[in-house]
Backbone and ligand atoms as CSV (ligand in chain L), in Angstrom:
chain,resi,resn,atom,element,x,y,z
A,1,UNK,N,N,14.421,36.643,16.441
A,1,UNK,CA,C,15.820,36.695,16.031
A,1,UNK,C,C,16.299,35.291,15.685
A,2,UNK,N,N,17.054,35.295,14.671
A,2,UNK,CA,C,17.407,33.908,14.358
A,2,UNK,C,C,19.297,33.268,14.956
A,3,UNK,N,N,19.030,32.557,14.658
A,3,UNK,CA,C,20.269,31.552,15.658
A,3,UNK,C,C,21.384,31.428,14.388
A,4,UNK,N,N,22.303,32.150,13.908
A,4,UNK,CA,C,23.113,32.146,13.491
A,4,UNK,C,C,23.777,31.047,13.395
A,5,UNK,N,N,24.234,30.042,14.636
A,5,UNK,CA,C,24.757,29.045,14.398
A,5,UNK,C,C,23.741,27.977,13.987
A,6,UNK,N,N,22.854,27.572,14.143
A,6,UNK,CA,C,21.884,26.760,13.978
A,6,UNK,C,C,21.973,26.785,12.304
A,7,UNK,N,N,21.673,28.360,12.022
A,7,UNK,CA,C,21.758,28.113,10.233
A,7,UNK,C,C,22.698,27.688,9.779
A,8,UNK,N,N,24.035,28.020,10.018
A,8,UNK,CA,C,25.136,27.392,9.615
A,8,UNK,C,C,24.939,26.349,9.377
A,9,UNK,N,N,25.179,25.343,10.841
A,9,UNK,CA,C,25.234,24.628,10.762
A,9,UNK,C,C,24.116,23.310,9.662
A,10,UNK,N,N,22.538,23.822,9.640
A,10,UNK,CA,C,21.860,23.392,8.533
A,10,UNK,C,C,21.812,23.252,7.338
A,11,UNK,N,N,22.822,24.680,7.299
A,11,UNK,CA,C,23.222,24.657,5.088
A,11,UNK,C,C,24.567,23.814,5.495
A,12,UNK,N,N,25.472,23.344,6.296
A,12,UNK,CA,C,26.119,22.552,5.764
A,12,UNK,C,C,25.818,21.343,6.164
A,13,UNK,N,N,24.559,20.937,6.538
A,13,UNK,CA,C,24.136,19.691,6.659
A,13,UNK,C,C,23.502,19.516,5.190
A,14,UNK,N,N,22.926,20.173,4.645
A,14,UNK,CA,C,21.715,20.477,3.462
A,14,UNK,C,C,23.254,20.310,2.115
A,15,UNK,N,N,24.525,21.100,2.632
A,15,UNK,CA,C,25.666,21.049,0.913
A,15,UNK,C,C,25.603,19.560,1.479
A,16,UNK,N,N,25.688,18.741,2.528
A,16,UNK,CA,C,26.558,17.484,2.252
A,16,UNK,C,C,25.486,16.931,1.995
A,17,UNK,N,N,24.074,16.956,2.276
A,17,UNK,CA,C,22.991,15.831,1.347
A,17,UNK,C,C,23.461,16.018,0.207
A,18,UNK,N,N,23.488,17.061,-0.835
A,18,UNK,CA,C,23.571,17.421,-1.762
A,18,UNK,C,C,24.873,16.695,-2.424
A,19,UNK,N,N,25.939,16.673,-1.880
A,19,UNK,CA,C,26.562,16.229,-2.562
A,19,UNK,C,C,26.379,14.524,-2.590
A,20,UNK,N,N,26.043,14.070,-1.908
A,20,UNK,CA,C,25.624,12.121,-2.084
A,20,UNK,C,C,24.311,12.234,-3.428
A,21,UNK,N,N,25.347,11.432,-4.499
A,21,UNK,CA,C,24.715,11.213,-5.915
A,21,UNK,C,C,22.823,10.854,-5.471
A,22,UNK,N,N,22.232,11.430,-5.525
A,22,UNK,CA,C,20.261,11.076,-5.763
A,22,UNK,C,C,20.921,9.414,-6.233
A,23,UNK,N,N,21.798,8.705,-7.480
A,23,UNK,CA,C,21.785,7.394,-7.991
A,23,UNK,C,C,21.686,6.599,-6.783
A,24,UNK,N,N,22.596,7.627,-5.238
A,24,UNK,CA,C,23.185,6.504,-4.633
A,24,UNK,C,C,21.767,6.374,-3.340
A,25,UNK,N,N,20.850,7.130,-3.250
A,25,UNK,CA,C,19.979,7.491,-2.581
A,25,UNK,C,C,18.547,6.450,-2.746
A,26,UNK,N,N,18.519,6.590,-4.678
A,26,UNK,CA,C,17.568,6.116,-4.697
A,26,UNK,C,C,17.537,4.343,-4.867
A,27,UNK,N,N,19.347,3.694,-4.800
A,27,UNK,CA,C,19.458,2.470,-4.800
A,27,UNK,C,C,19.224,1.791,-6.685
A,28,UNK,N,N,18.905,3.132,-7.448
A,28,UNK,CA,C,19.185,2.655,-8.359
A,28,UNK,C,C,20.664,1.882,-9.511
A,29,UNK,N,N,20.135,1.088,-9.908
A,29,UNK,CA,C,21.348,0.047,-10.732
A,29,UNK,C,C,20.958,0.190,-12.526
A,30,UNK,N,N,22.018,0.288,-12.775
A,30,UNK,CA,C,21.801,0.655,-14.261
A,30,UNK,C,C,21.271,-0.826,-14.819
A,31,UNK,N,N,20.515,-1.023,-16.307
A,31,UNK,CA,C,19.763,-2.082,-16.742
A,31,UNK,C,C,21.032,-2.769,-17.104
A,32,UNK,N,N,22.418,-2.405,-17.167
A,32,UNK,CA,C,23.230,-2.917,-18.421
A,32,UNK,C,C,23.382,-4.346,-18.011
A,33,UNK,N,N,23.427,-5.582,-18.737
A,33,UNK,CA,C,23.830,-6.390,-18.469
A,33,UNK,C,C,25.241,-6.943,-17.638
A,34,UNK,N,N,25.289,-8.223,-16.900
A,34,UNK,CA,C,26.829,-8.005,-16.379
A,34,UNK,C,C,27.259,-9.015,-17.546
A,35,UNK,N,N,28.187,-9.347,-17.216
A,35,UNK,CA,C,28.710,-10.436,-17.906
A,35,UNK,C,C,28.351,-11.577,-17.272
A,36,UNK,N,N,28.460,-12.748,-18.492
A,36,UNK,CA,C,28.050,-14.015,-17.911
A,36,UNK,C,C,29.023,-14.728,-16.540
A,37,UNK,N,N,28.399,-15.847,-16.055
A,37,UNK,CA,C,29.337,-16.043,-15.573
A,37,UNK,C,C,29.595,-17.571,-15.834
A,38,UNK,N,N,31.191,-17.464,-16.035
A,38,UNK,CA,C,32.042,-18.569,-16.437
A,38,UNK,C,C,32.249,-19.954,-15.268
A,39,UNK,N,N,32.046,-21.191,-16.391
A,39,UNK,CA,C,31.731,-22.430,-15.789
A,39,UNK,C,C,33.023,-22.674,-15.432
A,40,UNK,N,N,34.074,-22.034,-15.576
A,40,UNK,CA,C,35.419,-21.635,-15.077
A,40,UNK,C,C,35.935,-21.044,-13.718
A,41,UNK,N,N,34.788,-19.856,-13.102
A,41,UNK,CA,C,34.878,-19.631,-12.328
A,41,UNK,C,C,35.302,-20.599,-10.810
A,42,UNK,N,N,36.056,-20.437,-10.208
A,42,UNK,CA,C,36.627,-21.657,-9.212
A,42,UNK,C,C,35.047,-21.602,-8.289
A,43,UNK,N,N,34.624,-20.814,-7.897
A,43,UNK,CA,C,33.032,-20.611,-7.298
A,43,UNK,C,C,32.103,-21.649,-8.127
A,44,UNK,N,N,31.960,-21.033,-8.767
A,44,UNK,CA,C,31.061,-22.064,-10.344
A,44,UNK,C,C,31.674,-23.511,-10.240
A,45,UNK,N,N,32.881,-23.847,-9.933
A,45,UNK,CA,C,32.959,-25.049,-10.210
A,45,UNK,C,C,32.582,-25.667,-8.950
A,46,UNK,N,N,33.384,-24.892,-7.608
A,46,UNK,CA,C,32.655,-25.507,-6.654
A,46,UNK,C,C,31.380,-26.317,-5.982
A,47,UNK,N,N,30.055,-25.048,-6.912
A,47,UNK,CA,C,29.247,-25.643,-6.839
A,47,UNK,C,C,28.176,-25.969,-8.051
A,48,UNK,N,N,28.828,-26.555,-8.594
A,48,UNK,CA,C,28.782,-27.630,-10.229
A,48,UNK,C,C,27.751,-26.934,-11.235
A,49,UNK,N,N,28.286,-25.403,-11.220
A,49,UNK,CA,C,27.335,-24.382,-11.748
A,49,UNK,C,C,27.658,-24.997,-13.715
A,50,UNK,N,N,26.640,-25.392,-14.187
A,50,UNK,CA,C,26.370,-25.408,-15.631
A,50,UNK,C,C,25.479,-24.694,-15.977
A,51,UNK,N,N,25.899,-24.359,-17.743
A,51,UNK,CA,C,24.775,-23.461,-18.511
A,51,UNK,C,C,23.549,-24.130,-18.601
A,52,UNK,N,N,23.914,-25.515,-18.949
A,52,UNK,CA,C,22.551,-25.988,-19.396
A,52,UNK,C,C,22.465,-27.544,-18.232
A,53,UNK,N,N,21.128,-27.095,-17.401
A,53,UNK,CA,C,20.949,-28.233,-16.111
A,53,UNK,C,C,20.674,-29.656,-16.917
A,54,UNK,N,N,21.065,-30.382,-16.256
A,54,UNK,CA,C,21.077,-31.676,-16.686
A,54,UNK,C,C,19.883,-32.310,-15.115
A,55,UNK,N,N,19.532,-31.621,-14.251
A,55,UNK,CA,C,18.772,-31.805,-12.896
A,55,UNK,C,C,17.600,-32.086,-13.224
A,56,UNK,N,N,16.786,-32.514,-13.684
A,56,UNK,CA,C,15.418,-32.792,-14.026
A,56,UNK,C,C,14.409,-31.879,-13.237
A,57,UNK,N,N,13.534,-30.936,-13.635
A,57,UNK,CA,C,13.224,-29.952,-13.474
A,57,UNK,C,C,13.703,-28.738,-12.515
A,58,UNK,N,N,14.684,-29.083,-12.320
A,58,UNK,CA,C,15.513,-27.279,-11.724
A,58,UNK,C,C,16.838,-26.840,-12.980
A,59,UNK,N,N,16.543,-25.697,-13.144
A,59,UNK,CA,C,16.925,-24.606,-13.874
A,59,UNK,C,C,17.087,-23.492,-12.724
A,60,UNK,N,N,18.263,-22.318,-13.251
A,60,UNK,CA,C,18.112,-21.275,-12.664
A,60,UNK,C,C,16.327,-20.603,-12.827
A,61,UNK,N,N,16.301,-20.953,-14.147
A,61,UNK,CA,C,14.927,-20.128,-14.247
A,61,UNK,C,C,14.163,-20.279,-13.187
A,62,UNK,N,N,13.662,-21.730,-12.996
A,62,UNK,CA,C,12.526,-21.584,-11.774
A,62,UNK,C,C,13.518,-21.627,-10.179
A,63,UNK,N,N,14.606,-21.150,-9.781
A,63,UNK,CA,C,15.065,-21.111,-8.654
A,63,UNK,C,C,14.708,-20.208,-8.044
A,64,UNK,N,N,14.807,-20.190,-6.762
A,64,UNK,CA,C,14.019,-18.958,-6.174
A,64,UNK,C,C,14.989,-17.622,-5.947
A,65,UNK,N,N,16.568,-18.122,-6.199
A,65,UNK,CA,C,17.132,-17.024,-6.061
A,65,UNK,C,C,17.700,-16.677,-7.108
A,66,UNK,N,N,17.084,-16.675,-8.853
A,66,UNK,CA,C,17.425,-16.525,-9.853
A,66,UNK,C,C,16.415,-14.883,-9.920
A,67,UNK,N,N,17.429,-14.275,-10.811
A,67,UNK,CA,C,16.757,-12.323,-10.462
A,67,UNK,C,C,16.562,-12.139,-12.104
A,68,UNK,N,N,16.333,-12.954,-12.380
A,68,UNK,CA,C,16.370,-12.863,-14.126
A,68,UNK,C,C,15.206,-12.789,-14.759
A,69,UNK,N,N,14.112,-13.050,-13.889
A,69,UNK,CA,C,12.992,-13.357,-14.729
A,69,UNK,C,C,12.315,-13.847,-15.439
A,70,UNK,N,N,11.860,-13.509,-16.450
A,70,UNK,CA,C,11.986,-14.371,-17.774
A,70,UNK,C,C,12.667,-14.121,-18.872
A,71,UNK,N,N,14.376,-13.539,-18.574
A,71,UNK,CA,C,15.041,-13.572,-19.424
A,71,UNK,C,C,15.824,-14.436,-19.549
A,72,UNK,N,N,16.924,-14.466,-20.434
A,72,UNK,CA,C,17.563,-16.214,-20.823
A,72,UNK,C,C,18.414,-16.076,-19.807
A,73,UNK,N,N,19.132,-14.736,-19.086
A,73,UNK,CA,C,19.917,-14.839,-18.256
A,73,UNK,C,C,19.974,-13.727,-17.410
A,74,UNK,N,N,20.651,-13.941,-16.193
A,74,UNK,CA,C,20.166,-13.010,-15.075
A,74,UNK,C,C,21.007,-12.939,-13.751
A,75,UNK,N,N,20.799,-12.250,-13.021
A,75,UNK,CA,C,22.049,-12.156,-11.626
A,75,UNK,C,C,21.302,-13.252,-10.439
A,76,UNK,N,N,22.525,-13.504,-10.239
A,76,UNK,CA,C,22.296,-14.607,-8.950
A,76,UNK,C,C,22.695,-13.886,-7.395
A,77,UNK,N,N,22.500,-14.192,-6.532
A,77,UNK,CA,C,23.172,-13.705,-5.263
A,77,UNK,C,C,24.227,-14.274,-4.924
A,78,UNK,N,N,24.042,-15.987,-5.379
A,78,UNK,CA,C,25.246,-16.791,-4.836
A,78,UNK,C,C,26.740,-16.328,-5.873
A,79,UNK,N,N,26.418,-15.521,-6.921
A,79,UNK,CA,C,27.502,-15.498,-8.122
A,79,UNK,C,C,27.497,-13.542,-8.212
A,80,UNK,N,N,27.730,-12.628,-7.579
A,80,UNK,CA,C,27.963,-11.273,-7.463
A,80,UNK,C,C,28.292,-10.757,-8.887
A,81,UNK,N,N,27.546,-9.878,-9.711
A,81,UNK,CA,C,28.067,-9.025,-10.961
A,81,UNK,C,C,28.350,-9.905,-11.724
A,82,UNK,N,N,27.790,-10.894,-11.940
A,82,UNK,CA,C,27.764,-12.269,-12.841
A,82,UNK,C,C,26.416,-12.526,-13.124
A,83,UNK,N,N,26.310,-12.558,-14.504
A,83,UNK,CA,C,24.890,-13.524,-14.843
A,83,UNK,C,C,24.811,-14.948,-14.897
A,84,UNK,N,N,23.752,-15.852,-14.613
A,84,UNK,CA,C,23.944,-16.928,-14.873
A,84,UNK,C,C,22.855,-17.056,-15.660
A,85,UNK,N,N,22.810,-18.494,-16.205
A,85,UNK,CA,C,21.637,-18.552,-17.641
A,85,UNK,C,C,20.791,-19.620,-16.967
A,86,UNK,N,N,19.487,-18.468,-17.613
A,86,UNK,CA,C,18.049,-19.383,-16.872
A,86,UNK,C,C,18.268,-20.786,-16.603
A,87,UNK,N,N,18.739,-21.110,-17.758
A,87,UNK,CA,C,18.539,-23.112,-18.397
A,87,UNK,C,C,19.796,-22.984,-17.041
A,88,UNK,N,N,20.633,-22.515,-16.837
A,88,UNK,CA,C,21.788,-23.168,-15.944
A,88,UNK,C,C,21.171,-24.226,-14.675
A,89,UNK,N,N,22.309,-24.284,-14.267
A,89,UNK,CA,C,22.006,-25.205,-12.387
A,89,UNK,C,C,22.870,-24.971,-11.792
A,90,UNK,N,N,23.125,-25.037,-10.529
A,90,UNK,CA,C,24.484,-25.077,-9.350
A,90,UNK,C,C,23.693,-26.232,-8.192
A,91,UNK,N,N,24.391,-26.795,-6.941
A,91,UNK,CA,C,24.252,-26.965,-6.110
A,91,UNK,C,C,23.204,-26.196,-5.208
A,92,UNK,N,N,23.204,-24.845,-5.365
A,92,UNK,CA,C,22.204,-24.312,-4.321
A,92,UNK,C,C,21.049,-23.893,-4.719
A,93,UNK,N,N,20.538,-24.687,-5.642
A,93,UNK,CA,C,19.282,-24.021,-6.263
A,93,UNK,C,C,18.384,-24.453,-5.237
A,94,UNK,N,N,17.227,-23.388,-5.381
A,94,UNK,CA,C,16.335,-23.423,-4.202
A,94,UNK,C,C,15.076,-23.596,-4.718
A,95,UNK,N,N,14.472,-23.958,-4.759
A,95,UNK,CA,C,12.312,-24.391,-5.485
A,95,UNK,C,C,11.957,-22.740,-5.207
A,96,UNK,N,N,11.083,-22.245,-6.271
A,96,UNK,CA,C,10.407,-20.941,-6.100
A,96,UNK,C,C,9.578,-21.153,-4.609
A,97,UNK,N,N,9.450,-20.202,-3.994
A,97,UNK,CA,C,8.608,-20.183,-2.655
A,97,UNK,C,C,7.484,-20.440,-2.910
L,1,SF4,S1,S,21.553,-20.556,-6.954
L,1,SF4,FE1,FE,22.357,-21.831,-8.604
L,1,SF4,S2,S,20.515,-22.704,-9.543
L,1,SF4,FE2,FE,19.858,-20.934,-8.344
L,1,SF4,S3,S,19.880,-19.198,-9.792
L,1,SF4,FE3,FE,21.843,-19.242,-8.750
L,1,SF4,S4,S,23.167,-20.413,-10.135
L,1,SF4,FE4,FE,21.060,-20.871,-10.697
């Protein structure tokens, strides 16, 4: 004989998985680019974020917390939903590990 409440209670554990988006499950992020981010930004200025490094070999590109790859530009951690550009620099650039 089966447990009446037990089932209940499982299909409405099973509708509320169901309703949390699979997008939000699987941690996926859409490819779209963000916008750049501006040497304007009061953050950016703080820490003397430029497009193009004047630092003799540090670039965002080779920083270790640049998420860009090998594209010209890419998300930072220190700069949220902002791209910064490979060639850029800030204060907290870090040497690849
Ligand atoms: S921490 Fe600074 S140098 Fe490193 S990727 Fe971000 S903006 Fe570029």
């Amino acid at each position: 004989m089966k447990n009446n409440t037990h089932d209940k209670k499982r299909r409405a554990l099973l509708k509320g998985l169901a309703s949390i988006p699979v997008l939000t499950l699987t941690g996926y992020q859409p490819l779209a680019q963000a916008a750049m981010l501006s040497v304007d930004d009061p953050t950016a200025k703080a820490l003397g974020y430029t497009e193009k490094s004047t630092t003799a070999g540090q670039t965002c590109a080779n920083c270790n917390l640049y998420q860009g790859g090998d594209k010209a530009a890419g998300a930072c951690p220190i700069f949220p939903g902002k791209d910064v550009a490979a060639a850029g620099w800030c204060k907290s650039w870090v040497a690849k590990a």
